[in-house]
MIDOSE-1310 file (N, C-alpha, C; in nm, 2 decimals, decimal comma, always signed):
residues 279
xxxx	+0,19/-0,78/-1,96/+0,21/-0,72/-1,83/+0,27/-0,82/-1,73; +0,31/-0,75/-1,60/+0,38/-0,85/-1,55/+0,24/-0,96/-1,44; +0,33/-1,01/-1,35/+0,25/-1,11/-1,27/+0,35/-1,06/-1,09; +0,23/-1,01/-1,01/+0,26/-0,92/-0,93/+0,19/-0,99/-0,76
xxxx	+0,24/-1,06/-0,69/+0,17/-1,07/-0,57/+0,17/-0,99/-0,47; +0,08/-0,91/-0,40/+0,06/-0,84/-0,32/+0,01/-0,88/-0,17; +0,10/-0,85/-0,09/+0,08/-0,92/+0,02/+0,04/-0,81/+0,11; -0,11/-0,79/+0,22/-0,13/-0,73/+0,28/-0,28/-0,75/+0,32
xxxx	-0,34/-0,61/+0,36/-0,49/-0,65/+0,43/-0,58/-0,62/+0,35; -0,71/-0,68/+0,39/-0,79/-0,69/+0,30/-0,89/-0,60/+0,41; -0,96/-0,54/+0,40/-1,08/-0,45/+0,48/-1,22/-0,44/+0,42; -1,31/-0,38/+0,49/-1,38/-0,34/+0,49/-1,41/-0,26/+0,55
xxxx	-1,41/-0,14/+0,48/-1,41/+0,03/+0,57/-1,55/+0,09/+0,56; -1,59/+0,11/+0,68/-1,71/+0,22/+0,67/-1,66/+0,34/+0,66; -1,71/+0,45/+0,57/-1,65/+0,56/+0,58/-1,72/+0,67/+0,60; -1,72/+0,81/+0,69/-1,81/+0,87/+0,75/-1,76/+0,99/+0,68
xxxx	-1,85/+1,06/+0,58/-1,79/+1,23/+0,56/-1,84/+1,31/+0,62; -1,75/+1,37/+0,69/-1,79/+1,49/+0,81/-1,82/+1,57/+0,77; -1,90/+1,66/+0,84/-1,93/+1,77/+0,78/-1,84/+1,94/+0,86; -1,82/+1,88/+0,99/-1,71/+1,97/+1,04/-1,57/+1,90/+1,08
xxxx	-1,42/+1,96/+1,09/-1,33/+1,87/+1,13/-1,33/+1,81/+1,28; -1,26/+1,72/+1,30/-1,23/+1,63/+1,42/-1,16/+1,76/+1,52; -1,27/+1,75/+1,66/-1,20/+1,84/+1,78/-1,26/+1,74/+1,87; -1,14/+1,74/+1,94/-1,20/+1,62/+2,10/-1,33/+1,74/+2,16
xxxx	-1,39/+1,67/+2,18/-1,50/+1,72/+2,29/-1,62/+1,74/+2,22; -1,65/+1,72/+2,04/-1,73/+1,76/+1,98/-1,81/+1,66/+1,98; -1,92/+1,75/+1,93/-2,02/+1,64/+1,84/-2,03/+1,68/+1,69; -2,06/+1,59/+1,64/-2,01/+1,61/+1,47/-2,11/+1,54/+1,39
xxxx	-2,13/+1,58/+1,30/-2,23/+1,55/+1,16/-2,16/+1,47/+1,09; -2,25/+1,40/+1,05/-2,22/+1,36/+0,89/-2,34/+1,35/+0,78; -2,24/+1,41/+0,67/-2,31/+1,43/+0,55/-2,36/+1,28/+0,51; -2,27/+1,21/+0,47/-2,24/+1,08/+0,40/-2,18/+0,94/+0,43
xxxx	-2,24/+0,89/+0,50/-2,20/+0,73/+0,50/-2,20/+0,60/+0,40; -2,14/+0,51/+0,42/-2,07/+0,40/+0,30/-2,02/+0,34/+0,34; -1,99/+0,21/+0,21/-1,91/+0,09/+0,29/-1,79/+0,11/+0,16; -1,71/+0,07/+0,18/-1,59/+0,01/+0,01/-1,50/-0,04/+0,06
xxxx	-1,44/-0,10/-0,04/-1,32/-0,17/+0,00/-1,22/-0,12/+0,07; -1,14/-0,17/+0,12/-0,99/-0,08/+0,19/-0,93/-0,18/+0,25; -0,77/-0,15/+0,33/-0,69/-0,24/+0,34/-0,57/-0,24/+0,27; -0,44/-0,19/+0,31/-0,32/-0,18/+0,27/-0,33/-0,24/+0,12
xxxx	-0,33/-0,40/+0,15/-0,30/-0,51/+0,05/-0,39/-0,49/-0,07; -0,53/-0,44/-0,05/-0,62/-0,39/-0,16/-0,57/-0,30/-0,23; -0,54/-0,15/-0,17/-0,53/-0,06/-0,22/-0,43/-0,07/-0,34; -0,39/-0,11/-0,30/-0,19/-0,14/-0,43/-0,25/-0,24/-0,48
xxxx	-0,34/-0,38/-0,48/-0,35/-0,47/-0,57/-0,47/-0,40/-0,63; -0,56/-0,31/-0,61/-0,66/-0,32/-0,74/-0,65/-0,19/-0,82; -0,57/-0,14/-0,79/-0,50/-0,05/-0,90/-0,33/-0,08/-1,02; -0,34/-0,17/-0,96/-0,26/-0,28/-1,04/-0,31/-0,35/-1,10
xxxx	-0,40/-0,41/-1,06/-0,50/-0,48/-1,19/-0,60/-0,40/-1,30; -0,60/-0,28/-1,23/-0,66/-0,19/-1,33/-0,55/-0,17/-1,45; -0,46/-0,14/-1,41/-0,34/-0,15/-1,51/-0,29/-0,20/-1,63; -0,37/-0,33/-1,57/-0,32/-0,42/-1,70/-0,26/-0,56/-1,63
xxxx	-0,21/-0,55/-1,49/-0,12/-0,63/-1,47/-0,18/-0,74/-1,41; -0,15/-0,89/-1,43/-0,20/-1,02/-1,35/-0,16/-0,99/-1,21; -0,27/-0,96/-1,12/-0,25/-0,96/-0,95/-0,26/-1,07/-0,84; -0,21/-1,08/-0,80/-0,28/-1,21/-0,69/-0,31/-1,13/-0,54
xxxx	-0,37/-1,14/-0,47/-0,36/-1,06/-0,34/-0,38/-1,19/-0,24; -0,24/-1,19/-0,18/-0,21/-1,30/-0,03/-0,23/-1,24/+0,08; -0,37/-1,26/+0,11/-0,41/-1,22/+0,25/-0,50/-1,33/+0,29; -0,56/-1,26/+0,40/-0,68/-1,35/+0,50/-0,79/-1,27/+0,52
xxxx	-0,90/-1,33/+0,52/-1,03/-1,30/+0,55/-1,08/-1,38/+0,62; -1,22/-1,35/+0,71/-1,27/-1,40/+0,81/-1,37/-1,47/+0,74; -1,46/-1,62/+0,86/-1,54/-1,68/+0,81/-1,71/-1,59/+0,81; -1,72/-1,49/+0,84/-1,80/-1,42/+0,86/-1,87/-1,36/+0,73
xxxx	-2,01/-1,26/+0,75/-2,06/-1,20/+0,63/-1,93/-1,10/+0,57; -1,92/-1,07/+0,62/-1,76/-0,93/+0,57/-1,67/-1,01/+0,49; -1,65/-1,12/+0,53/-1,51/-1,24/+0,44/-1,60/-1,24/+0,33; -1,72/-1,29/+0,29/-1,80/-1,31/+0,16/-1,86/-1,19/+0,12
xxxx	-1,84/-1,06/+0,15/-1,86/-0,93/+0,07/-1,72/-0,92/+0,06; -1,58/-0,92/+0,10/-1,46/-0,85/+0,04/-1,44/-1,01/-0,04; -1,47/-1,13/-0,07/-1,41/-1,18/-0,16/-1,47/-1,16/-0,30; -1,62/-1,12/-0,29/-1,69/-1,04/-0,34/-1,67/-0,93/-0,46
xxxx	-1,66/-0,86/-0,37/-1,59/-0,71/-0,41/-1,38/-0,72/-0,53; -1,35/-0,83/-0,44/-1,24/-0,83/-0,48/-1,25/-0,93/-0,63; -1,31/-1,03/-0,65/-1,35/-1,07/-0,76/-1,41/-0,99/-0,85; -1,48/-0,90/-0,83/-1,53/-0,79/-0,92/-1,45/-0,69/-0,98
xxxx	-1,35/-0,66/-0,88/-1,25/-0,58/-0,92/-1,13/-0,58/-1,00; -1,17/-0,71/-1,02/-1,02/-0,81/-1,17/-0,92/-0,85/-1,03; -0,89/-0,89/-0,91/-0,78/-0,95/-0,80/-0,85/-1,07/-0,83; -0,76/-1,13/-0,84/-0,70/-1,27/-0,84/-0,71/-1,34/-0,69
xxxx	-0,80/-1,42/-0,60/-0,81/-1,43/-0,46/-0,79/-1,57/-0,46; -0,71/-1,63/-0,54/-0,66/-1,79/-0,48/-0,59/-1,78/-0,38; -0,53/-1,70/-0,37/-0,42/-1,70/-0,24/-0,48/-1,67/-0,10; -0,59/-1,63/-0,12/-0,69/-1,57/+0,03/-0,73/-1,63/+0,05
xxxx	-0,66/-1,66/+0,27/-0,72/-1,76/+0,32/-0,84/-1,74/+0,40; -0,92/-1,82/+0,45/-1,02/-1,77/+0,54/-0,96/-1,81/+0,70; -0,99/-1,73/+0,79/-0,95/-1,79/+0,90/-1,09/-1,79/+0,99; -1,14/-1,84/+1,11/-1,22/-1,84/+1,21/-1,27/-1,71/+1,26
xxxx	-1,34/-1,63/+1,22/-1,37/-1,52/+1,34/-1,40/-1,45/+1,24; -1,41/-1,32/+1,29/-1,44/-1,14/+1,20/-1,36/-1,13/+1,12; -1,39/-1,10/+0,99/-1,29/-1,01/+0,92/-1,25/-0,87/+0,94; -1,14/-0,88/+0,88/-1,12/-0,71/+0,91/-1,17/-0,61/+0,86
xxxx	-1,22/-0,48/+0,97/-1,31/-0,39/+0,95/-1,23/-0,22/+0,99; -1,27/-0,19/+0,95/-1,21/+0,02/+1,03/-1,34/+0,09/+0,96; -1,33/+0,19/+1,06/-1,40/+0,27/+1,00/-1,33/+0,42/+0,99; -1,39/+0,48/+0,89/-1,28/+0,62/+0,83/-1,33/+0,73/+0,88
xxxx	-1,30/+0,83/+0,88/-1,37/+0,96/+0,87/-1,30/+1,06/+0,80; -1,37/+1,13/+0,72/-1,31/+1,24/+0,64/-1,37/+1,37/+0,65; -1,25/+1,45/+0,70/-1,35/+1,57/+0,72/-1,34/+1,65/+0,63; -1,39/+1,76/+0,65/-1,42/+1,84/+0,50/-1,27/+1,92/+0,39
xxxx	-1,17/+1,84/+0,43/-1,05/+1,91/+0,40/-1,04/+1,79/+0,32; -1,07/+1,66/+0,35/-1,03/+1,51/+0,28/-0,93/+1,44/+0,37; -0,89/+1,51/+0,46/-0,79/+1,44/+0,56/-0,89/+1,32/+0,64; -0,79/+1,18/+0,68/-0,84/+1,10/+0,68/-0,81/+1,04/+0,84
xxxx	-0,89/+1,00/+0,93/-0,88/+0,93/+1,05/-0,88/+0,81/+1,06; -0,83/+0,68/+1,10/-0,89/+0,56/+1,08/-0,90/+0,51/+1,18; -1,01/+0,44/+1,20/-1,01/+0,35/+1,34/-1,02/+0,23/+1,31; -0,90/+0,13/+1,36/-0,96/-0,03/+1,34/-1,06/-0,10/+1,42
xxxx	-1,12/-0,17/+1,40/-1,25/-0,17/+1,45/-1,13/-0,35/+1,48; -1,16/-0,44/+1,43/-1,09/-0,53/+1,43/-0,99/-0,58/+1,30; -0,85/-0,68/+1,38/-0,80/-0,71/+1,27/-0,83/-0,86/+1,21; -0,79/-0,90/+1,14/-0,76/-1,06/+1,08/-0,72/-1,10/+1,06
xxxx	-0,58/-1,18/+1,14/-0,43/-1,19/+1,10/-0,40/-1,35/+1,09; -0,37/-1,41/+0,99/-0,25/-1,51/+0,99/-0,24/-1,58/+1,04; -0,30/-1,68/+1,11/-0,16/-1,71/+1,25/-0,03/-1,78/+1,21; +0,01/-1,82/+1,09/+0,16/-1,83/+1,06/+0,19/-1,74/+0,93
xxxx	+0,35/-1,76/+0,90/+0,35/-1,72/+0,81/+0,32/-1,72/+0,67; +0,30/-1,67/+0,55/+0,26/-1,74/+0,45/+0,36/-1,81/+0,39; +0,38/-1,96/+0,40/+0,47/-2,00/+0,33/+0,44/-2,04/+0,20; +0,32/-1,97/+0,15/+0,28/-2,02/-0,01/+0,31/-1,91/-0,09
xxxx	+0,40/-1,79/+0,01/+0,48/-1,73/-0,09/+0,61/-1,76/-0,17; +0,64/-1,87/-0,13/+0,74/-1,93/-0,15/+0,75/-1,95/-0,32; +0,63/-2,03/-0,35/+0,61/-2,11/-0,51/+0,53/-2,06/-0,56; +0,46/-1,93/-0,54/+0,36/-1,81/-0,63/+0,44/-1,76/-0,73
xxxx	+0,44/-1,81/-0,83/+0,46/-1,72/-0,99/+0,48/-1,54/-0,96; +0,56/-1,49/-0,93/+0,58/-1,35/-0,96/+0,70/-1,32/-1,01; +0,66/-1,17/-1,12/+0,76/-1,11/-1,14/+0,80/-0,99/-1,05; +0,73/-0,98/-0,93/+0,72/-0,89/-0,82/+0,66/-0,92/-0,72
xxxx	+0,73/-0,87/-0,59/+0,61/-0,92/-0,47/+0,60/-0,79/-0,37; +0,51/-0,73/-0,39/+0,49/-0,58/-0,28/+0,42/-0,66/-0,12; +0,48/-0,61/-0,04/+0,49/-0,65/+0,06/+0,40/-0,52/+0,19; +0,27/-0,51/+0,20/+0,25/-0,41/+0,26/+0,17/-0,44/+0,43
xxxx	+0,29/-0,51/+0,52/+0,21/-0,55/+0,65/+0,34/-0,50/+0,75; +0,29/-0,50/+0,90/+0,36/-0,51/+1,01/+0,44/-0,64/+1,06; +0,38/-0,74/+1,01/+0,42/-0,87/+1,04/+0,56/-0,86/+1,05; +0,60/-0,95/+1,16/+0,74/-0,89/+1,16/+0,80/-1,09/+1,16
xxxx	+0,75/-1,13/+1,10/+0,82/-1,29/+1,05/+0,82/-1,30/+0,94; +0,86/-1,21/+0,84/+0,84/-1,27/+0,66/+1,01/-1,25/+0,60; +1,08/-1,23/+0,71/+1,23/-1,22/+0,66/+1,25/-1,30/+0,56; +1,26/-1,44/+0,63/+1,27/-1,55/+0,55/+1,24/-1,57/+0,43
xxxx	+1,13/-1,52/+0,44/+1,03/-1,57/+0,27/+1,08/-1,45/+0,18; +1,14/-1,33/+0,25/+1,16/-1,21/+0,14/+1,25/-1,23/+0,09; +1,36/-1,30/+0,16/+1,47/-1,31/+0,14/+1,45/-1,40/+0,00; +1,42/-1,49/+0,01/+1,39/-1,61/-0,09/+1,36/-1,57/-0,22
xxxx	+1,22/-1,46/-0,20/+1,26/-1,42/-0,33/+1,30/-1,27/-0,36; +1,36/-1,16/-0,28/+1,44/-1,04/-0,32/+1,55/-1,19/-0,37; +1,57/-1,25/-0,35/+1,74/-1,32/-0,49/+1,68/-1,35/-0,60; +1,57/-1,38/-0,63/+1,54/-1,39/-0,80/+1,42/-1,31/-0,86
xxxx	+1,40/-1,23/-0,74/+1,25/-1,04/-0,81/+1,27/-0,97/-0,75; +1,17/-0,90/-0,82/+1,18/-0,75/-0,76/+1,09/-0,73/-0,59; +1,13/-0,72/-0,53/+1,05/-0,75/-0,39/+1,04/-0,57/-0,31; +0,91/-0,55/-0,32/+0,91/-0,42/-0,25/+0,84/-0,40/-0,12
xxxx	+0,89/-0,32/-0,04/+0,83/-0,35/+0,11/+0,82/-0,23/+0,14; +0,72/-0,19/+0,24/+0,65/-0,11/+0,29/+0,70/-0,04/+0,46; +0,74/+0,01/+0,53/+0,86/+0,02/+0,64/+0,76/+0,13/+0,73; +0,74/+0,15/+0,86/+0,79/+0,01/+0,93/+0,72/-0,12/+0,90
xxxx	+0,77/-0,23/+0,95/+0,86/-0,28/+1,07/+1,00/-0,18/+1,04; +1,12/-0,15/+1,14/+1,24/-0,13/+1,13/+1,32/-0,19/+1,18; +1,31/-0,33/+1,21/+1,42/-0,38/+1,30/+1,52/-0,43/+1,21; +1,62/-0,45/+1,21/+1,77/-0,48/+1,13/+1,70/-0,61/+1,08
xxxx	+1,76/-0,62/+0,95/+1,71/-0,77/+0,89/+1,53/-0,80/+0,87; +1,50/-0,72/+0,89/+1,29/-0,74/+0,93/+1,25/-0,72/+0,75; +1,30/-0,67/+0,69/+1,24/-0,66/+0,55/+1,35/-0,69/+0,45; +1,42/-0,74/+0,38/+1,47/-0,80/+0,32/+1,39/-0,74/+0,18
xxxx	+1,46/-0,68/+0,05/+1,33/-0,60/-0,03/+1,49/-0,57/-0,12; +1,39/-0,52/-0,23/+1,51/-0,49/-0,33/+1,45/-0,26/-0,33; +1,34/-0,26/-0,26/+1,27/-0,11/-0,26/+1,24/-0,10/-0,16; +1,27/-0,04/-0,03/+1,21/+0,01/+0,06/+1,13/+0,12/+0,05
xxxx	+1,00/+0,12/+0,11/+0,88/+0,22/+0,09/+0,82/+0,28/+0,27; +0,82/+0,39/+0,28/+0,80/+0,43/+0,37/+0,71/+0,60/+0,37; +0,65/+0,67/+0,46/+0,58/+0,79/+0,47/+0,65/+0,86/+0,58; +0,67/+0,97/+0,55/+0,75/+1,05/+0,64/+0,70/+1,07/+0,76
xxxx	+0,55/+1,08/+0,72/+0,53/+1,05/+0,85/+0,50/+0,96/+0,97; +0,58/+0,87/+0,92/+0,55/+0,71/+0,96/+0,68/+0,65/+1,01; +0,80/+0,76/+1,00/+0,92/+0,71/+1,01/+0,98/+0,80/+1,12; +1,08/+0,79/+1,20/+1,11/+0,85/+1,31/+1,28/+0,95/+1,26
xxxx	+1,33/+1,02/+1,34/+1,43/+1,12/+1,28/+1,52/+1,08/+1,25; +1,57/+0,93/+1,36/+1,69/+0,88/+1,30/+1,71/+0,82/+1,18; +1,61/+0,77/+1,13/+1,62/+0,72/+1,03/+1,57/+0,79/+0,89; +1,50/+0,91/+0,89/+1,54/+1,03/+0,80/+1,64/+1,10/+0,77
xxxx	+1,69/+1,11/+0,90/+1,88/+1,15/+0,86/+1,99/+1,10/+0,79; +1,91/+0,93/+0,81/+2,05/+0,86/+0,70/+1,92/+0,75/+0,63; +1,84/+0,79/+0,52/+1,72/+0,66/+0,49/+1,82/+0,56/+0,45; +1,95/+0,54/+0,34/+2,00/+0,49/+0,28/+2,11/+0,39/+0,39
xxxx	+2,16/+0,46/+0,51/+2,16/+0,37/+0,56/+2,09/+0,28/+0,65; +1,99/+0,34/+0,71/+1,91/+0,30/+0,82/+1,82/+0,18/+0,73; +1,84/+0,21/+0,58/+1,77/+0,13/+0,52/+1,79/-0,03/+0,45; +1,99/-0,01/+0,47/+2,05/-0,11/+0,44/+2,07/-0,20/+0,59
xxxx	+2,01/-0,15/+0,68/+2,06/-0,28/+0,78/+1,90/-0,32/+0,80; +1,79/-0,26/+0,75/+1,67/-0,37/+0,79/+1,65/-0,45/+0,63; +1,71/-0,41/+0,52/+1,67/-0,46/+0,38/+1,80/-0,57/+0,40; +1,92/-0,53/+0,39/+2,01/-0,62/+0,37/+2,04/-0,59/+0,23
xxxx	+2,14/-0,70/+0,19/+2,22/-0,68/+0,03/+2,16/-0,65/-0,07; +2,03/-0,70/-0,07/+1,94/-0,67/-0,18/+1,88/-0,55/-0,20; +1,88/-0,42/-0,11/+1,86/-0,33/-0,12/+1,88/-0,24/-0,24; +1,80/-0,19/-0,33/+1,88/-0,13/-0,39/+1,85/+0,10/-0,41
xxxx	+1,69/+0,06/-0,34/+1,64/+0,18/-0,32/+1,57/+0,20/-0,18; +1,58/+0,30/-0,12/+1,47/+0,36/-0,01/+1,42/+0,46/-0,07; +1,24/+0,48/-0,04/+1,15/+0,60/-0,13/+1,06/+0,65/-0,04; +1,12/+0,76/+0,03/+1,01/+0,82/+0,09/+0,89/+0,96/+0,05
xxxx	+0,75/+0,91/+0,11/+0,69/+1,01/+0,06/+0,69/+1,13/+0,16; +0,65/+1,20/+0,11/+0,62/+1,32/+0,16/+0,54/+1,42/+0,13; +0,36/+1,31/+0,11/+0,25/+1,42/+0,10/+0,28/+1,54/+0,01; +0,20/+1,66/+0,02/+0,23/+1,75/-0,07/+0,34/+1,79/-0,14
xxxx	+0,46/+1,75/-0,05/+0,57/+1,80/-0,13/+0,67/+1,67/-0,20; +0,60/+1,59/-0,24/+0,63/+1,49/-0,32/+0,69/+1,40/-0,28; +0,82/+1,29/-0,32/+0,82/+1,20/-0,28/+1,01/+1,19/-0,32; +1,09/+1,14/-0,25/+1,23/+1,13/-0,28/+1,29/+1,00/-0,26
xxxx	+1,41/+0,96/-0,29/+1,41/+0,75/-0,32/+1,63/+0,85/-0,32; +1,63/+0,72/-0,22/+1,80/+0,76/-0,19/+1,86/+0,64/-0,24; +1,94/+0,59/-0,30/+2,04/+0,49/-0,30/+2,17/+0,50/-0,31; +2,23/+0,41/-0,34/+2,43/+0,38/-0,27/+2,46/+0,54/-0,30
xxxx	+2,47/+0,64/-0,28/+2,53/+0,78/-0,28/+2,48/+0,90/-0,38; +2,31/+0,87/-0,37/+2,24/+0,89/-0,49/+2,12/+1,00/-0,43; +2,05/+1,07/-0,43/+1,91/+1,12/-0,40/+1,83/+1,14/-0,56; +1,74/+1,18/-0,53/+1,64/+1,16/-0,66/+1,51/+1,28/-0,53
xxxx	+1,42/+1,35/-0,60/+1,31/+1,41/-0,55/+1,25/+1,47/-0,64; +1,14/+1,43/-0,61/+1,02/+1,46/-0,77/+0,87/+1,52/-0,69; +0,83/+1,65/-0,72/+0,76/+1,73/-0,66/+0,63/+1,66/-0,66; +0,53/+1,71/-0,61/+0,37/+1,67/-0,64/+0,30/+1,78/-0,70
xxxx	+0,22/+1,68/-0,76/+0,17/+1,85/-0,85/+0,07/+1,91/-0,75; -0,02/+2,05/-0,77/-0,12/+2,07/-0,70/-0,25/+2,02/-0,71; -0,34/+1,98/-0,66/-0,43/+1,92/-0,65/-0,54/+1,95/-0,51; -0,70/+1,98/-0,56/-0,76/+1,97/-0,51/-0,79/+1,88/-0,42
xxxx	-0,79/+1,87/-0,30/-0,80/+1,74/-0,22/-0,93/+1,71/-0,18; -0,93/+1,59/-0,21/-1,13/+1,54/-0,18/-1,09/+1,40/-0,11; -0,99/+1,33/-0,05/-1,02/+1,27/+0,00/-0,84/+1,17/+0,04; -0,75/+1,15/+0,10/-0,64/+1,12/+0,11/-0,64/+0,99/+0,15
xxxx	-0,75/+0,91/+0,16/-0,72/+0,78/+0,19/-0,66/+0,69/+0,09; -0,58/+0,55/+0,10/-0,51/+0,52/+0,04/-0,39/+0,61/-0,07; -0,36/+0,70/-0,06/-0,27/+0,77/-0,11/-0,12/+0,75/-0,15; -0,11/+0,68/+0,01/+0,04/+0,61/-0,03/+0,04/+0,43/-0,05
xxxx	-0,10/+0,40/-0,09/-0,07/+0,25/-0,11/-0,09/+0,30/-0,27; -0,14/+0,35/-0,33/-0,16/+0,39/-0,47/-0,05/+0,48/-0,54; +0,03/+0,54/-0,47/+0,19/+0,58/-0,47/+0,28/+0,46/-0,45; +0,26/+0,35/-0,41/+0,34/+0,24/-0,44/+0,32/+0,08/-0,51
xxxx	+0,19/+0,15/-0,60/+0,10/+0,08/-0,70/+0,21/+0,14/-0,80; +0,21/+0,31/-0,84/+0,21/+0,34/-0,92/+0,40/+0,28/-0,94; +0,45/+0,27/-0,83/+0,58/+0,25/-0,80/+0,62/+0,14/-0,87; +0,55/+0,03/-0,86/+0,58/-0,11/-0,88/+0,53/-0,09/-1,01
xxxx	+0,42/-0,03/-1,07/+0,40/-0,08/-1,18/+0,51/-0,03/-1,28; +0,57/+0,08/-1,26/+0,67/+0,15/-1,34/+0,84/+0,08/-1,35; +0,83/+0,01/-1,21/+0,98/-0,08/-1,20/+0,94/-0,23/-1,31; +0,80/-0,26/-1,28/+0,86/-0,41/-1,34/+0,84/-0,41/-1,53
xxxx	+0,83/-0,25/-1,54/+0,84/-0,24/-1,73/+0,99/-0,23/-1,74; +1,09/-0,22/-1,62/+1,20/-0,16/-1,63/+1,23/-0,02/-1,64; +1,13/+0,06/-1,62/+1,20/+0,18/-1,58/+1,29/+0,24/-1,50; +1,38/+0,36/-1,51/+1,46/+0,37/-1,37/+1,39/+0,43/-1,25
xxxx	+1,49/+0,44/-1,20/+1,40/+0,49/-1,05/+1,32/+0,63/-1,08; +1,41/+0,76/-1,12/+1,34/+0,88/-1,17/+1,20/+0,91/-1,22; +1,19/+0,79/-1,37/+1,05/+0,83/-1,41/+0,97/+0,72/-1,33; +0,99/+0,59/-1,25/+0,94/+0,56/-1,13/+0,89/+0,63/-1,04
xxxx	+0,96/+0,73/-0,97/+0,91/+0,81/-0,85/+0,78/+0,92/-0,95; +0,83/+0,98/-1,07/+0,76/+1,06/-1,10/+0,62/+0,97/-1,14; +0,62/+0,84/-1,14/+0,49/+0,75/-1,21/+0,36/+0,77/-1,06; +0,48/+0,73/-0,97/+0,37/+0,68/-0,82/+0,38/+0,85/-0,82
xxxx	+0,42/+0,90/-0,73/+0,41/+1,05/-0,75/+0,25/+1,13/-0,79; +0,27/+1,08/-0,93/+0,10/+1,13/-1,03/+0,01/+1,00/-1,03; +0,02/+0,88/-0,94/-0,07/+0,78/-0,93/-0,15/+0,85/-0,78; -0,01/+0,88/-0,66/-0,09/+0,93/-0,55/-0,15/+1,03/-0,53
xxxx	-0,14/+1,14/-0,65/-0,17/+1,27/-0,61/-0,33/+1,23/-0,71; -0,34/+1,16/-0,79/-0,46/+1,14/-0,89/-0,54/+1,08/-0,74; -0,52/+1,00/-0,67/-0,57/+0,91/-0,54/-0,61/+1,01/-0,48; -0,54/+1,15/-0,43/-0,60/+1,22/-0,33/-0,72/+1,33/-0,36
xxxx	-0,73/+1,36/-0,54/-0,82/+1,45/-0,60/-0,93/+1,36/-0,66; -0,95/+1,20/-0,59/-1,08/+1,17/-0,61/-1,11/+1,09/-0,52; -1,24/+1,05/-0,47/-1,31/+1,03/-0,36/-1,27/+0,84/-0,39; -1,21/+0,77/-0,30/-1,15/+0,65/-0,34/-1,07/+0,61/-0,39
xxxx	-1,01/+0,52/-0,47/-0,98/+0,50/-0,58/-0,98/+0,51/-0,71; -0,83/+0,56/-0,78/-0,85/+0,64/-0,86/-0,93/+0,53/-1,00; -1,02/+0,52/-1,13/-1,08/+0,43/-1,24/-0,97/+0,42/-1,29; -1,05/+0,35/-1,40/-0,92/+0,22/-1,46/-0,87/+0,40/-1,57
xxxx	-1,01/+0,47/-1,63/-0,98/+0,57/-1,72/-0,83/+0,65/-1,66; -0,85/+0,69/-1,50/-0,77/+0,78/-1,48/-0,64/+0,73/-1,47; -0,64/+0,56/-1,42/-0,48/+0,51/-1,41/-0,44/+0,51/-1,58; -0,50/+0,49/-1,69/-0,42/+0,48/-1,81/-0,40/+0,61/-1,89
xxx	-0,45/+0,70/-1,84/-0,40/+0,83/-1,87/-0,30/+0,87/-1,82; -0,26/+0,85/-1,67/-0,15/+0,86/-1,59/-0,06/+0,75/-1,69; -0,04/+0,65/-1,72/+0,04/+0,54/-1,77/+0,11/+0,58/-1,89
């Protein structure tokens, strides 16, 4: 299998199941409270490692009890955490709420960021690097390696030149109109030459990937919804894991596609059982 670094957040989410949905002015129950993992950079690295595949996850954690429960948790979960640094202060926290439909609210409570860039992306062993932050200084480093891997990035940032990626990844609903009207171009001036796909999802109605004069759109199946958190970071687990066997883009979209819709009809993250039946 391949060797995959994932760059992004590491969390710790409380998560609240409502018992009625979110209306301003209410007061609201909950059935069920909990802690689990969460965090962009989690969600796509431990469903990758469920896989099969050697993971690294390049993030930060706090010097706090929360940094030593997620390095914790992430050690247990087969992630690879040499690359996780610790910095001074709180780790990062949100807390969720799901109300009885599975739709998901998040509140950051606090973040944990960086304060430079990672330049120890530079000489990390990958045959892939998923890229899932706002951070808007990793041009550089993408650049370095979209010329010799497969580099996939997660959008926004949108600024011209800001992601540098050989896959742009984005959610419809996360993207503004100008740049749904042309993804393929709006997507070559923040990727640059190395571009060679944009893939956007679109929730129930599945997920579509444009390139040089190309569309592609591969339905969602139906599914019972119990819970839609991480959905599209495990849509771009399923993404990556399908590109670095060499598959084309097609049965790619159709891979993450049945990775995110498996993510939304179970409470978490989907087991190792349910990712190798999907595989």
């Amino acid at each position: 299998m391949a060797r995959i670094v994932v760059l992004g957040s590491a969390a710790q989410d409380e998560v609240l199941w409502l018992r009625q949905p979110l209306h301003e002015g209410r007061h609201l129950d909950a059935r069920q409270r909990a802690l689990r993992l969460g965090g962009g950079g989690v969600n796509t690295a431990v469903p990758l490692g469920l896989a099969g595949h050697q993971v690294s996850l390049l993030t930060v954690v706090g010097t706090d009890g929360v940094g030593d429960w997620l390095l914790g948790q992430l050690r247990a979960a087969g992630v690879d955490v040499g690359q996780v640094r610790r910095v001074r202060g709180e780790s990062t926290r949100s807390l969720v709420m799901l109300d009885p439909a599975g739709e998901r609210t998040i509140v950051n409570l606090h973040r944990c960021r960086e304060p430079q860039p990672p330049v120890r992306l530079r000489t990390l062993p990958a045959d892939a690097v998923y890229v899932r932050t706002r951070e808007t200084d990793l041009a550089e480093l993408l650049a370095e390696r979209a010329a010799a891997a497969l580099v996939v990035a997660h959008v926004p940032p949108l600024a011209d030149g800001s992601r540098p990626a050989t896959v742009l990844v984005g959610s419809e609903s996360d993207l503004p109109p100008g740049f749904l009207a042309d993804p393929w171009g709006c997507g070559r001036a923040i990727a640059g030459e190395w571009l060679r796909w944009v893939v956007v999802t679109r929730g129930a109605s599945g997920a579509s990937a444009w390139g040089d004069g190309v569309r592609l759109s591969v339905p969602a199946p139906v599914v019972d919804v119990v819970d839609t958190t991480a959905a599209g970071d495990v849509f771009a687990a399923g993404l990556v894991h399908a590109l670095v066997q060499g598959r084309l883009m097609e049965e790619a979209l159709r891979t993450a596609v049945a990775w995110g819709s498996a993510t939304v009809a179970c409470a978490g993250l989907p087991d190792r059982d349910a990712l190798r039946s999907l595989a």
